[in-house]
N, C-alpha and C positions, 0 to 999 in steps of 0.2 A: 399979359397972358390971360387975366382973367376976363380983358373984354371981348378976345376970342373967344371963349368958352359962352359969354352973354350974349354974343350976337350968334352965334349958333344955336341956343337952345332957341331965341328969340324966332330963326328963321324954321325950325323944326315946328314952333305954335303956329307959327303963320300959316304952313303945309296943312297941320292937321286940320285948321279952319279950314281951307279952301275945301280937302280932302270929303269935310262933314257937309259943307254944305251942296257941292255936284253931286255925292251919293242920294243926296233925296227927290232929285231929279224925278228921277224914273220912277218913285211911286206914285208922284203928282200926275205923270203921263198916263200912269194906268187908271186912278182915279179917272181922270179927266176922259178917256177912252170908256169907260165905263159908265159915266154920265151923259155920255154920249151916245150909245147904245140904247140906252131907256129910252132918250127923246125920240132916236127914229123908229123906236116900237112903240112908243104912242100916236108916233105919226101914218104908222101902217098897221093900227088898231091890231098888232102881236106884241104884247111887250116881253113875250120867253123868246120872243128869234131876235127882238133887238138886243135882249140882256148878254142871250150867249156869245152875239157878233158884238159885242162890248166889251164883253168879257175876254175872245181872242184876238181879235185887235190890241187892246190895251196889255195882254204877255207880249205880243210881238212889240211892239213900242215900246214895252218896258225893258225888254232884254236888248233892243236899240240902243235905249240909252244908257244902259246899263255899260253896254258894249264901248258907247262912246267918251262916255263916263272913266271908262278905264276901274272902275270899281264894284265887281260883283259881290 
């Protein structure tokens, strides 16, 4: 009885790993959206129209994967 009780809490740690580490997904995407932004306003000498097209791209991508994530 009680190795049911240890292999269930066992597989509940397991979940909340996976759980922790998909939820951080989607901020890395928006970082990375946002770094990406900068570089093509330095490349067409605006870097406020590259930041702000960084800036909504990387919501859209982030609520993607947020979406895909299954974890808002």
């Amino acid at each position: 009885m009680s190795s049911q009780n240890e292999l269930k809490q066992q597989e509940l740690l397991e979940a909340e790993e996976q759980e922790g580490s998909r939820s951080g997904i989607s901020g890395l995407v928006f970082v990375g959206c946002l770094l990406l932004g900068l570089a093509v306003g330095f490349l067409i000498n605006n870097i406020v129209v590259g930041l702000i097209g960084g800036l909504g791209v990387g919501f859209l991508a982030m609520a993607a994967a947020r979406y895909t994530t299954g974890s808002w």
